[in-house]
C-alpha positions as CSV (number, residue, x, y, z in Angstrom):
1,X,107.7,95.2,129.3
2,X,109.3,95.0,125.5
3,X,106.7,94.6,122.9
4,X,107.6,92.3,120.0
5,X,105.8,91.0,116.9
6,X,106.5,88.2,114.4
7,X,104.3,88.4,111.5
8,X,104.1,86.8,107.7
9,X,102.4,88.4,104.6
10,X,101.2,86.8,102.0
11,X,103.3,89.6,99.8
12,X,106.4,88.0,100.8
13,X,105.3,84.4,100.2
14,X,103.9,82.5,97.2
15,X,99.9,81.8,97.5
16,X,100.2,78.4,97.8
17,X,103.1,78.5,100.8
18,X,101.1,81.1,102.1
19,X,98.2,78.6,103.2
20,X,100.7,76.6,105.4
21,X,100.7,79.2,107.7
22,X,96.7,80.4,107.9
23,X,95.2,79.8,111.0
24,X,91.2,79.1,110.4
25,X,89.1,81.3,112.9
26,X,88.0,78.2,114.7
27,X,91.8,77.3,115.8
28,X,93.0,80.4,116.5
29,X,92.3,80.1,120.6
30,X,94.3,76.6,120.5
31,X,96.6,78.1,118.7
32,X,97.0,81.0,120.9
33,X,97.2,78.9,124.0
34,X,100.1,77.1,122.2
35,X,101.8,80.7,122.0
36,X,101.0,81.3,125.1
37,X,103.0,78.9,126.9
38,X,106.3,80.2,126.2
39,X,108.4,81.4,129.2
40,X,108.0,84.8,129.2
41,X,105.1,85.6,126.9
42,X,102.8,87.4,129.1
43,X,100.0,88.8,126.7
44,X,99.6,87.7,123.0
45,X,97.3,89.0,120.3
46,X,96.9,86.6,117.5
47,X,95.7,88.6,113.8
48,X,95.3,86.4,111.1
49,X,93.6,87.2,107.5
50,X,94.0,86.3,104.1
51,X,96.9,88.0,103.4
52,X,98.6,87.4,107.1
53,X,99.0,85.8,110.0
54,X,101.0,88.0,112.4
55,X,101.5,87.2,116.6
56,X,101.7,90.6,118.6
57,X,103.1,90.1,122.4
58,X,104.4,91.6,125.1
59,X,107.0,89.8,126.8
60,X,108.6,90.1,130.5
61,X,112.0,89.5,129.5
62,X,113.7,90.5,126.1
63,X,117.4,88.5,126.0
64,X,115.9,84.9,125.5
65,X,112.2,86.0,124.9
66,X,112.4,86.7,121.7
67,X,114.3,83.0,121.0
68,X,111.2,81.9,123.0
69,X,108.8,83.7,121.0
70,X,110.3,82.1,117.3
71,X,110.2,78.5,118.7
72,X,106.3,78.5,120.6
73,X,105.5,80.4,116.9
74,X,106.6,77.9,115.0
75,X,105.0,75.3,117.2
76,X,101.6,76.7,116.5
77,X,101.9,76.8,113.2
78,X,103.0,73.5,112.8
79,X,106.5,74.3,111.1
80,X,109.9,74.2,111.3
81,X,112.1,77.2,113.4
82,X,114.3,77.3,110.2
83,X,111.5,78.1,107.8
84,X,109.7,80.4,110.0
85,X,112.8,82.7,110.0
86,X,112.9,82.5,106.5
87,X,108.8,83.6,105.8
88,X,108.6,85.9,108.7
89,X,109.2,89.5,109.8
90,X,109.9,90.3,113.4
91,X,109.3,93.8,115.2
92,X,110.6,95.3,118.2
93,X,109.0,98.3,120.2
94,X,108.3,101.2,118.2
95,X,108.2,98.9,114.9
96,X,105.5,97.1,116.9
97,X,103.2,100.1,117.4
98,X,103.3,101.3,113.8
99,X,103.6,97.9,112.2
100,X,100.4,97.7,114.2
101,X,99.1,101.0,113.0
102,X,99.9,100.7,109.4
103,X,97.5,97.3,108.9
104,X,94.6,98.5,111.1
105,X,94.6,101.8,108.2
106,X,95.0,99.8,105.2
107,X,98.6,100.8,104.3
108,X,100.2,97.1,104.7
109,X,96.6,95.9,102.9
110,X,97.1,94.5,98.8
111,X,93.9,97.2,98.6
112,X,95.1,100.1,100.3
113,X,92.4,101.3,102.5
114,X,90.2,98.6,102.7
115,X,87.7,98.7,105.3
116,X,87.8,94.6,106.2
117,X,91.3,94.5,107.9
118,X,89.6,97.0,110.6
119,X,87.0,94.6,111.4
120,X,89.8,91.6,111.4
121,X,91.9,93.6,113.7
122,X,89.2,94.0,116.1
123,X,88.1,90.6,116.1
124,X,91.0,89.4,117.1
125,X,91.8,92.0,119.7
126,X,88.4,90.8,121.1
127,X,88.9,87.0,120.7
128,X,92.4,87.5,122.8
129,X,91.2,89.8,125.1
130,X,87.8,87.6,125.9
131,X,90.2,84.6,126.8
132,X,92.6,85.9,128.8
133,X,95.4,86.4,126.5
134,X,95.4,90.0,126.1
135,X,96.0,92.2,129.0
136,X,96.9,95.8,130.0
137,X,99.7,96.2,127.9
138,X,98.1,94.9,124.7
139,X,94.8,96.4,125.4
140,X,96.1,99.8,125.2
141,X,97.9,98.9,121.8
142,X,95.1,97.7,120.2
143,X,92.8,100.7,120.9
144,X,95.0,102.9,119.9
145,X,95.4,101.1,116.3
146,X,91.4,101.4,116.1
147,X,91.8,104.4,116.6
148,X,93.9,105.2,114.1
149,X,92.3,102.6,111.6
150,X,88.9,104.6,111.7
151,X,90.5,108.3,111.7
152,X,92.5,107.4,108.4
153,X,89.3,106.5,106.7
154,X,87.3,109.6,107.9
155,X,90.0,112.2,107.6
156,X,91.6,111.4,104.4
157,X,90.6,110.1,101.0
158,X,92.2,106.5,101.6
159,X,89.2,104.6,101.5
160,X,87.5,106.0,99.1
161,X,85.9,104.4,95.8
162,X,86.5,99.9,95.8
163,X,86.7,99.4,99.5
164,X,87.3,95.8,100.0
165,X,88.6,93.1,98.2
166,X,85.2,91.1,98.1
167,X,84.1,94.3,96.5
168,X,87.0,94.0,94.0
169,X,86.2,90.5,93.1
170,X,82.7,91.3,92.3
171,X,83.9,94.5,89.8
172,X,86.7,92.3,88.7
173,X,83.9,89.8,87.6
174,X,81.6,92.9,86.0
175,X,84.2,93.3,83.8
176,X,85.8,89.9,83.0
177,X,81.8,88.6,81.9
178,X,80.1,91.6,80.5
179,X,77.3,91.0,81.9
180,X,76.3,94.0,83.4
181,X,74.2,92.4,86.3
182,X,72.2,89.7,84.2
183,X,74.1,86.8,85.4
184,X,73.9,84.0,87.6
185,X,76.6,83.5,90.3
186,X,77.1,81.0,93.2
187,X,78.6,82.1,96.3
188,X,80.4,79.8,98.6
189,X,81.4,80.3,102.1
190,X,79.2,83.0,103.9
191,X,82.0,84.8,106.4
192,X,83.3,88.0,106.4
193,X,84.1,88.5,102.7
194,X,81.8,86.1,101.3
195,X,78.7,87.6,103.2
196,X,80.2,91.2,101.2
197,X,80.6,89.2,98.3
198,X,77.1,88.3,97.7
199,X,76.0,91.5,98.8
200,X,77.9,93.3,96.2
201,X,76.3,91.1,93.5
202,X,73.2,91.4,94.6
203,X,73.2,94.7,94.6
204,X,74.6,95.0,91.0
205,X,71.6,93.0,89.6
206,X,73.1,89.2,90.0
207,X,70.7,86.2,90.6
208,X,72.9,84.9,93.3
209,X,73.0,81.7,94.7
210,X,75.0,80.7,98.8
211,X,76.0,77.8,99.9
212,X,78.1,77.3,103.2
213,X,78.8,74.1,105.5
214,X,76.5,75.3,107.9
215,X,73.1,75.9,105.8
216,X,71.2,77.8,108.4
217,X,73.8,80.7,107.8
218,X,73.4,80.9,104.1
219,X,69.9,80.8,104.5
220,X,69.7,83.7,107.0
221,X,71.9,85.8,104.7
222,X,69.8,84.9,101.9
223,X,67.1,86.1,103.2
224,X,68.4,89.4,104.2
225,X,69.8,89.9,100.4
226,X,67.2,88.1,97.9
227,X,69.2,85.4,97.1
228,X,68.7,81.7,97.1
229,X,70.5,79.3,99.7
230,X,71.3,75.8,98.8
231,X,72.8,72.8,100.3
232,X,76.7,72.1,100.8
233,X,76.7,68.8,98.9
234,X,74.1,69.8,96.5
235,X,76.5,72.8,94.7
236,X,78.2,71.1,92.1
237,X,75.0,70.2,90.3
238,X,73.8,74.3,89.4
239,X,77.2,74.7,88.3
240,X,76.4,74.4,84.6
241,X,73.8,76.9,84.6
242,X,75.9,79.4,86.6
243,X,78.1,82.7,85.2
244,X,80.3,82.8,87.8
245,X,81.4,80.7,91.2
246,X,82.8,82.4,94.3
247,X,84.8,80.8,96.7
248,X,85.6,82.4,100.0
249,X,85.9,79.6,102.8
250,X,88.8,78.3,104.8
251,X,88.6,74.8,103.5
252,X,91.8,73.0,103.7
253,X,90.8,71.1,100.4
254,X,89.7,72.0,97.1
255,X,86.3,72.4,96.7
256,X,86.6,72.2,93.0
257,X,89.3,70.4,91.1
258,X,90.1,69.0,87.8
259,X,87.8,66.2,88.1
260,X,85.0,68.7,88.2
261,X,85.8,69.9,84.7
262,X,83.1,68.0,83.2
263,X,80.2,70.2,85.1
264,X,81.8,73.1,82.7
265,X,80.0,72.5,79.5
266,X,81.3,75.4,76.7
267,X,78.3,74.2,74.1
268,X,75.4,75.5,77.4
269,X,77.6,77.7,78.7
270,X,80.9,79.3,76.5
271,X,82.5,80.5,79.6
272,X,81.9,80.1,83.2
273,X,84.4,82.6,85.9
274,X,85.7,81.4,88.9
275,X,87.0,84.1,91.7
276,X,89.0,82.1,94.5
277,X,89.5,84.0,97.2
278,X,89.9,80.8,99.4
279,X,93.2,80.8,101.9
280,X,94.4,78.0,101.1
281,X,93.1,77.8,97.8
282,X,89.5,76.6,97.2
283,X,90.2,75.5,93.6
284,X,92.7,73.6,92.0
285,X,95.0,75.7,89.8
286,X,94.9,73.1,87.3
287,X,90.9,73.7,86.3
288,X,92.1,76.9,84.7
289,X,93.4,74.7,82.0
290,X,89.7,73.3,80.7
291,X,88.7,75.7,78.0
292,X,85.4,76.6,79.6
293,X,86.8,78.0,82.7
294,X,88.5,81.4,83.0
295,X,90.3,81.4,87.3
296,X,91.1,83.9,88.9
297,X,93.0,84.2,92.3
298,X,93.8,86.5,95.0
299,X,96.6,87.5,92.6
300,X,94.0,88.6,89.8
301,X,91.9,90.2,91.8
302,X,95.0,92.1,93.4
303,X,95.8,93.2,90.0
304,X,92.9,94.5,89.1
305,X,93.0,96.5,92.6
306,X,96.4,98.1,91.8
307,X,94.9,99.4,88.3
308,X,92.0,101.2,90.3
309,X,93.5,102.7,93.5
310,X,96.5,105.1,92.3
311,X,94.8,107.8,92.9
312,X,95.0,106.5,96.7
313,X,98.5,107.1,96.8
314,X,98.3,110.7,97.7
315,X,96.5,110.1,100.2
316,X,99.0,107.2,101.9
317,X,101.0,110.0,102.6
318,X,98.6,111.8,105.1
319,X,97.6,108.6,106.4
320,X,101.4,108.1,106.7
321,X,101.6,111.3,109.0
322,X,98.7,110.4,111.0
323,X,100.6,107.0,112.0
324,X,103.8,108.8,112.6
325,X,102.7,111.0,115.2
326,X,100.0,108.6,117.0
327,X,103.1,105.6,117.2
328,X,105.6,108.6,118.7
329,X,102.6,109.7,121.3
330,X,102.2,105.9,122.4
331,X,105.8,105.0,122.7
332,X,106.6,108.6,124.5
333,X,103.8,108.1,127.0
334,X,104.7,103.7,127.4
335,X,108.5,104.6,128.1
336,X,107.5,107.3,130.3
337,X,105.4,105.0,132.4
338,X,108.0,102.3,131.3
339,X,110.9,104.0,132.9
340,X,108.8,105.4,136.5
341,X,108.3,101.6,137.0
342,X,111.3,100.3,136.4
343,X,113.0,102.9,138.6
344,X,110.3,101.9,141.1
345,X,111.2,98.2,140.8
346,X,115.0,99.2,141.0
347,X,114.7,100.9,144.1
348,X,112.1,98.3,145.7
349,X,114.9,95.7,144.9
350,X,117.7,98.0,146.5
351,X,115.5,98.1,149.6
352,X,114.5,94.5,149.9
353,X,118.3,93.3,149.9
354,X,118.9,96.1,152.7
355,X,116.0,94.8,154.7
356,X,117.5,91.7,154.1
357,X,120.8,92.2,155.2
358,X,120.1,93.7,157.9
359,X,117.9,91.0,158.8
360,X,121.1,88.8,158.6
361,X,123.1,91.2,160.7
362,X,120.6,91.5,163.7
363,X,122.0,88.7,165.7
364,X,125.5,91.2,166.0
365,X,123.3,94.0,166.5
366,X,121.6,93.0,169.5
367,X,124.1,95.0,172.2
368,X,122.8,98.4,170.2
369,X,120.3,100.7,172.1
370,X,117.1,102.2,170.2
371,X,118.7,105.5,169.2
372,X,121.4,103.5,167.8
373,X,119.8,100.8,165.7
374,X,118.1,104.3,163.9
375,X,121.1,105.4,162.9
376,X,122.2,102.3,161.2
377,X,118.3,102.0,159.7
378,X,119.2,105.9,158.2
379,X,122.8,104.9,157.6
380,X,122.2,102.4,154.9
381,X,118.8,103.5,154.1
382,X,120.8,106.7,153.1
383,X,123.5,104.7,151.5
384,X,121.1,102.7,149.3
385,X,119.2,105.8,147.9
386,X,122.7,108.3,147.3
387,X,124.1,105.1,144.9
388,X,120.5,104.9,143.1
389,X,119.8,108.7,142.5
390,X,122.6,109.1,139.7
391,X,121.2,106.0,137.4
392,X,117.6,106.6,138.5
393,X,117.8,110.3,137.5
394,X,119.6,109.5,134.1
395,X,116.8,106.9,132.8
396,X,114.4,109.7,134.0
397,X,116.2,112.2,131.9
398,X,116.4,110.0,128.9
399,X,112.7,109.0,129.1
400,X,110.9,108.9,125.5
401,X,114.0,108.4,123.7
402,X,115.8,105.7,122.1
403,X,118.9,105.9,124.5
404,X,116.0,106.1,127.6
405,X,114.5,102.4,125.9
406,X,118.0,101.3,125.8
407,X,118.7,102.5,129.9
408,X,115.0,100.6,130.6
409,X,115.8,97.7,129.1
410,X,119.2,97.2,130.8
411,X,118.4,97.9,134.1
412,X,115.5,95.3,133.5
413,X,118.4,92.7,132.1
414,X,121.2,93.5,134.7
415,X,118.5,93.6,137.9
416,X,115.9,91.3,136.6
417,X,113.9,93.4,137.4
């Protein structure tokens, strides 16, 4: 069955549109079920980070799938078709499988070679595969992109100094304050990057403060990294003794905004550094503009990536390699079994209408004696397989190739099969 993928990174879209279409982890089953219900869509992997939300499938029919596929998409996103077309990417086939490959190593990542999009990928393999959504076809996709992830990290220098973006945002900070490690800093939000965040700081000498909406998770991480949890709705009020604020959660408000420039006091504190790396944004753009506050977003901390990784270019390339051969391996050995099962379904098909028909016939055969009715059983049994072999034998021949997917697919299309 065709694999397809429609996907949207935050690259190609402005920050703030990019929010519109982030699906918080808690959603992403709904969601998925939403997908799901499109005729034709019979496994779906939902991956969805900071920096992109991206639907991998595999579908049982490609003329009117895809069509399918853009409108249930849409639906669980909550937009229109129109602007959908216009944000998004879609990939077919072998695009799918290196697409696929590409994020799990870190190429498609704004850090190239960080180590969180592995971890993300997984998750959400997992998550689809726990509820049903991910079968056979997927599953085999999915390993295959781990596997790839993890050997572009060990074999090749890709990952190698700042290796995630929480870790960015804490060197980012380093340097931006000075401080060297004498600060105070607040973490909010205690997921994924956030738990990395505060880690990072902690380890670089910061007196570091969590807070998340469910306490009893900042407080377990607290203990594991010496810091100090507080309460949710108690946060704003250590804000003026604080170097720097972190925000990492998938709050669909902000958490801080221009009314909450008045906790910013310049005469206790001359400047106070806020790192959002909320999707959607945790902060309101506009607090940037109070004199005591210096904001930085995803886009800053991007920056300061791309001024620290060139030497990770080099290193792309053999990653690139490593992709290249893995996606041709996956697609030879998927349109090889791709092609012995669609010439199996061709000639089950053939044989069912010959059953069939003869079936419909045996009223007029009645008069004919045993030996007889076995020579019109061989007669058309032979008839049916002599005006197979030639088609059968040319998708066989063509198998692996681009001209063999092409032969699969239409066979599929003019058969149904």
């Amino acid at each position: 069955m065709p694999l397809v993928a429609i996907g949207i990174d935050r690259s190609n879209s402005p920050i703030d549109d990019f929010g519109r279409y982030f699906v918080s982890e808690e959603d992403m089953l709904d969601r998925l079920k939403i997908f799901s219900s499109a005729d034709g869509v019979e496994e779906a992997v939902l991956v969805c980070t900071c920096a992109r939300t991206e639907i991998f499938a595999e579908i049982t029919k490609f003329h009117g799938g895809i069509e399918e596929m853009w409108i249930n998409f849409a639906r669980m996103l909550q937009v229109e078709r129109e602007e959908l077309a216009s944000a998004a990417t879609v990939y077919y086939e072998r695009g799918v499988v290196s697409h696929l490959l590409r994020v799990a190593s870190g190429l498609e990542s704004e850090l190239i070679g960080e180590t969180e999009i592995l971890g993300q990928v997984r998750r959400a393999f997992l998550r689809s595969h726990d509820a049903g959504y991910c079968g056979p076809g997927l599953y085999g996709l999915f390993r295959k992109a781990l596997e790839v992830g993890k050997r572009a990290r060990s074999e090749t220098g890709i990952a190698r100094g700042i290796t995630s973006s929480a870790h960015a945002a804490a060197g980012l900070f380093s340097e931006a304050c000075g401080l060297e490690g004498n600060g105070t800093v607040m973490v909010i939000g205690v997921g994924e990057i956030g738990s990395k965040l505060a880690e990072a700081l902690s380890q670089g000498g910061y007196d570091v403060f969590l807070t998340s909406r469910t306490f009893a998770k900042a407080e377990s991480l607290a203990n594991r990294i010496n810091a100090k949890a507080v309460h949710i709705h108690d946060f704003k009020s250590y804000i003026p003794d604080l170097d720097g604020i972190f925000l990492a959660t998938s709050s669909k408000k902000h958490l801080l905004d221009g009314d909450d420039a008045e906790l910013f006091d310049p005469a206790r504190n001359s400047k106070t550094f806020i790192i959002d790396m909320g999707v959607p944004r945790n902060v309101d753009p506009a607090l940037d503009s109070f004199g005591g506050v210096t904001l930085y977003d995803l886009n800053g901390v991007n920056a300061f990536v791309r001024s620290a990784i060139e030497h990770r270019q080099q290193e792309a390339e053999l990653v690139e390699e490593i992709i290249e051969s893995e996606t041709s391996k996956f697609v030879d050995l998927k349109n090889s079994g791709s092609a012995a099962s669609t010439v199996a379904s061709l000639y089950a098909f053939a044989e069912e209408v010959r059953l069939l028909e003869l079936a419909r016939f045996s009223g007029r055969l009645e008069g004919l004696t045993d030996a007889q009715r076995k020579v019109v059983e061989s007669l058309t049994y032979g008839i049916v397989r002599k005006i197979l072999h030639r088609p059968a034998a040319k998708v066989k021949e063509h198998s692996g190739s681009k001209r063999g997917e092409r032969l699969v697919e239409d066979l599929s299309f003019l058969f149904d099969l």
